[in-house]
NUROBA-735030 format. One record per residue (C-alpha): x, y, z; residue number from 0. Coordinates in Angstrom, 3 decimals. Each point is the difference from the previous one (the first is absolute). Layout:
BEGIN
{pake {X; Y; Z}; NUM}
...
This chain:
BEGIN
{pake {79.721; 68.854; 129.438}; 0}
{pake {-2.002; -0.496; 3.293}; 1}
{pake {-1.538; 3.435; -0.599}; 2}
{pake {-1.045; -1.250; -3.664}; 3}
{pake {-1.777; -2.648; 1.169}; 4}
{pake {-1.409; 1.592; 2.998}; 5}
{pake {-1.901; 2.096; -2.124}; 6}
{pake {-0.567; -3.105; -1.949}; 7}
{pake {-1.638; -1.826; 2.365}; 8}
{pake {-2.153; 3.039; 0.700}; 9}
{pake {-1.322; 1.257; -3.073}; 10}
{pake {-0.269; -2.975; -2.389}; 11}
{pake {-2.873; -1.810; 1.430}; 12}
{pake {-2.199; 3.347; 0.417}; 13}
{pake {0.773; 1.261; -2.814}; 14}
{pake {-1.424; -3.209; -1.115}; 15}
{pake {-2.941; -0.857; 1.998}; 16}
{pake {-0.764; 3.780; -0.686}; 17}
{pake {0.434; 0.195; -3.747}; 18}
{pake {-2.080; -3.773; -0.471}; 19}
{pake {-2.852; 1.789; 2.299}; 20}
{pake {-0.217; 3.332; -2.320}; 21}
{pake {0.356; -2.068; -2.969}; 22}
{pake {-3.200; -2.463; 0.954}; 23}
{pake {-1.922; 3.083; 1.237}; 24}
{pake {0.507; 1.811; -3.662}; 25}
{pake {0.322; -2.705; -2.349}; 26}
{pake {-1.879; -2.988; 1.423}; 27}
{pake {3.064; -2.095; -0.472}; 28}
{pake {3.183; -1.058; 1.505}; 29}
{pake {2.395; -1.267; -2.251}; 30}
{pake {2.282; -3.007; 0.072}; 31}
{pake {3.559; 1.845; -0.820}; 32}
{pake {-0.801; 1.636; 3.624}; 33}
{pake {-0.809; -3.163; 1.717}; 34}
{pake {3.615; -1.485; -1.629}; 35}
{pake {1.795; 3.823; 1.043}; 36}
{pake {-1.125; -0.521; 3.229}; 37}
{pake {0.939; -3.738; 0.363}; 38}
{pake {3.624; 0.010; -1.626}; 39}
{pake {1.842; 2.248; 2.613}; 40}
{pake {-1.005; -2.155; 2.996}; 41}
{pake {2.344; -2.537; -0.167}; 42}
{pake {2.538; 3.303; 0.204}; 43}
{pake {-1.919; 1.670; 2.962}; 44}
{pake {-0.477; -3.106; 1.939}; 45}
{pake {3.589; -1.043; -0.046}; 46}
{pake {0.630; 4.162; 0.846}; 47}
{pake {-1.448; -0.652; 3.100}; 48}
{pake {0.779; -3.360; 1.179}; 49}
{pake {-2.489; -2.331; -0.860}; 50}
{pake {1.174; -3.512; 0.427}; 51}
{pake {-0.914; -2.614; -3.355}; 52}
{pake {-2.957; -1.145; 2.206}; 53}
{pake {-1.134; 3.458; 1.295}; 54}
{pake {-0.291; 1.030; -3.994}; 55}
{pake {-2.092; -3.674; -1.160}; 56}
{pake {-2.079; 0.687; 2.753}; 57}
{pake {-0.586; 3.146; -1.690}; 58}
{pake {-0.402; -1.347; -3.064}; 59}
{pake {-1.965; -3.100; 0.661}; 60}
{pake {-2.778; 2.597; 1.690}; 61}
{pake {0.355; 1.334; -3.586}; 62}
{pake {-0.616; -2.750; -1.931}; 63}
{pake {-3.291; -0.975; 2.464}; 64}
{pake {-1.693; 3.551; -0.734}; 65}
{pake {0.790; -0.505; -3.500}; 66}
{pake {-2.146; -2.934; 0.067}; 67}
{pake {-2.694; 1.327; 1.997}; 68}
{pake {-0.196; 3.353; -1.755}; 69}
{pake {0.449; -2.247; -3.085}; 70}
{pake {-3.034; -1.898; 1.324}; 71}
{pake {-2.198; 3.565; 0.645}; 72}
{pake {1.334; 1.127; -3.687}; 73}
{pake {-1.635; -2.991; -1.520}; 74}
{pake {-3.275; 1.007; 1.895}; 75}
{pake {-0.201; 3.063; -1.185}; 76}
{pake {0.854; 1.885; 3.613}; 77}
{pake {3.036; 1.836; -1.095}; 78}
{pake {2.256; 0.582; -3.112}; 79}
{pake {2.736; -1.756; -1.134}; 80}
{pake {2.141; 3.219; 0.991}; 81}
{pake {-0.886; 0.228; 3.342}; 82}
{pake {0.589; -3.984; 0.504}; 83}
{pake {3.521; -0.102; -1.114}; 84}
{pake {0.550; 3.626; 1.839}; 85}
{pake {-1.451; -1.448; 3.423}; 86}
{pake {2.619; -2.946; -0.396}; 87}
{pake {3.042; 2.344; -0.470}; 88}
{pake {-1.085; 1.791; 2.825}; 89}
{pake {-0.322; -2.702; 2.369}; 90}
{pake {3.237; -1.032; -1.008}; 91}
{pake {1.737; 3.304; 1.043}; 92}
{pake {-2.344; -0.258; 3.385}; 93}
{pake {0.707; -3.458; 1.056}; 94}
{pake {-1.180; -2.318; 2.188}; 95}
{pake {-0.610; 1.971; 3.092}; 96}
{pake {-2.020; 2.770; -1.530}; 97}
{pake {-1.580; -1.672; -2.923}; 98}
{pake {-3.164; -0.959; 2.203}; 99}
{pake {-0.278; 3.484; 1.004}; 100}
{pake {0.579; 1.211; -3.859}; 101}
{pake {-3.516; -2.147; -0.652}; 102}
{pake {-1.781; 1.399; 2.394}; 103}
{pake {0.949; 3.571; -0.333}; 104}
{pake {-0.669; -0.154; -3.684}; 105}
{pake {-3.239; -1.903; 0.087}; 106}
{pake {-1.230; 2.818; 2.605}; 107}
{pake {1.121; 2.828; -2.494}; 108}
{pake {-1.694; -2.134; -2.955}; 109}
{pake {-2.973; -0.397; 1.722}; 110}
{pake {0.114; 3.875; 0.745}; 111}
{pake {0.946; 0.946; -3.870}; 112}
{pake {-3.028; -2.348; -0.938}; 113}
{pake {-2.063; 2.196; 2.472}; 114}
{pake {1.143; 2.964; -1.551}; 115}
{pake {-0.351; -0.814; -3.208}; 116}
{pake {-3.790; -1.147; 0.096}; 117}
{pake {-0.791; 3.391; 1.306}; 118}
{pake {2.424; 1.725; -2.589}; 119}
{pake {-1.516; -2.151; -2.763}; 120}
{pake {-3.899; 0.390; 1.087}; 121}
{pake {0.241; 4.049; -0.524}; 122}
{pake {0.592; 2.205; -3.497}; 123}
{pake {3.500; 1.036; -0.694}; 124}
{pake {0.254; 3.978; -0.496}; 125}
{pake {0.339; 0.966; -3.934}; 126}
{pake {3.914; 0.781; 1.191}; 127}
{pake {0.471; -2.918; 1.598}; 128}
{pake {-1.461; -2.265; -2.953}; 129}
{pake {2.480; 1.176; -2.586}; 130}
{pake {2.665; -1.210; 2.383}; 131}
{pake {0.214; -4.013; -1.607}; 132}
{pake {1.780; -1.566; 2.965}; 133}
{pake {-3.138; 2.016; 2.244}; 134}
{pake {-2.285; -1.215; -2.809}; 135}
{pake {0.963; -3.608; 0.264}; 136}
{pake {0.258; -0.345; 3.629}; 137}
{pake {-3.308; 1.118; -0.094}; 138}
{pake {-1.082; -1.955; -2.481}; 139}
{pake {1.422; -3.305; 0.221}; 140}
{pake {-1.482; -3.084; 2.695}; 141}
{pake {4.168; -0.418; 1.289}; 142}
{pake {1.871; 1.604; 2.596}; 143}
{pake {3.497; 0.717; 0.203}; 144}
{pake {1.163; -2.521; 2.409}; 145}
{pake {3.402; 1.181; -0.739}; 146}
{pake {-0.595; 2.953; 1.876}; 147}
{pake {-0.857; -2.219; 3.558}; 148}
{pake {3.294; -1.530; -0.897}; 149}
{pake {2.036; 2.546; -0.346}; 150}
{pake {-1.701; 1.741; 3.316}; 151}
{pake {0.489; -2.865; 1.991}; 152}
{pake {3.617; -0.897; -1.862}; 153}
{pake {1.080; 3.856; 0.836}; 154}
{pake {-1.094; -0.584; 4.159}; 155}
{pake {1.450; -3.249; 0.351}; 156}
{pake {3.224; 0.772; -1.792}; 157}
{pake {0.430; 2.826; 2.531}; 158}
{pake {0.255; -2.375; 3.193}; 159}
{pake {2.088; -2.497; -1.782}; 160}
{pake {3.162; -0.516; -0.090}; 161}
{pake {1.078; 1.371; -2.764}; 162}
{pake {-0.902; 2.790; 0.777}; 163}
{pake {1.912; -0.186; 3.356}; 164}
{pake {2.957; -0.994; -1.339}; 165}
{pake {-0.209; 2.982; -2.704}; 166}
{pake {-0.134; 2.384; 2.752}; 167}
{pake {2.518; -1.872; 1.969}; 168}
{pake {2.301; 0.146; -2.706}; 169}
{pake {-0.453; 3.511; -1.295}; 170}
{pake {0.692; 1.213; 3.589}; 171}
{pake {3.356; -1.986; 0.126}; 172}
């Protein structure tokens, strides 16, 4: 069973971050059943590994704050409702101690995307890569993907954490 979730503990939340970054760089849109997948198992991983009651509403109650905030840059018009309710999951799987660090690291990769996309966005697509519609629309519509500085910055963090540790600890046992 400690082998199961081993690999538990190191796969789900790449898989994760990974498949919510691919699907906001081809689709424009993160959806809310991946948000809930990703929320649901927690209480089950963070009892896996210890967490004491406090430890895991500390981890929520960062949660809940980026909710609001990201809730806050939604209603401006900064980012999509996807990427708000993604951004609270994933604080809530990094915690406390590296949620400042998840902020930063993903604003810095935003600001990069952003970067890349004005110079993406201010040539002509290739005839190929025009019939491409996910291409098309990145090109085409004023939004980036946040998702994808998410997931980037999810995917680094979750490597250092302790999770992660504790998966490799415990497939090694």
């Amino acid at each position: 069973m400690d082998t199961l979730f081993a690999w538990a503990l190191l796969l789900f939340a790449p898989l994760v971050f990974a498949y919510a970054g691919s699907s906001d760089l081809f689709s424009m849109r993160i959806s809310n059943r991946l948000a809930l997948i990703f929320l649901l198992p927690f209480p089950l991983f963070a009892y896996g590994i210890g967490l004491t009651w406090l430890e895991g509403l500390s981890h929520l109650g960062v949660g809940l704050v980026t909710l609001a905030v990201y809730y806050f840059f939604w209603a401006r018009g900064w980012i999509g409702g996807g990427d708000a309710k993604f951004a609270a999951v994933a604080v809530i799987w990094m915690g406390p101690e590296l949620s400042l660090l998840f902020f930063a690291l993903s604003s810095i990769y935003g600001a990069l995307m952003a970067v890349f996309f004005m110079s993406f966005r201010a040539n002509m697509l290739p005839v190929f890569i025009m019939k491409m519609d996910w291409a098309w629309r990145l090109h085409s519509v004023k939004r980036i993907p946040y998702g994808v500085a998410l997931s980037i910055a999810g995917l680094q963090l979750y490597a250092a954490s302790d999770w992660m540790q504790t998966g490799i600890q415990l497939a090694l046992s």
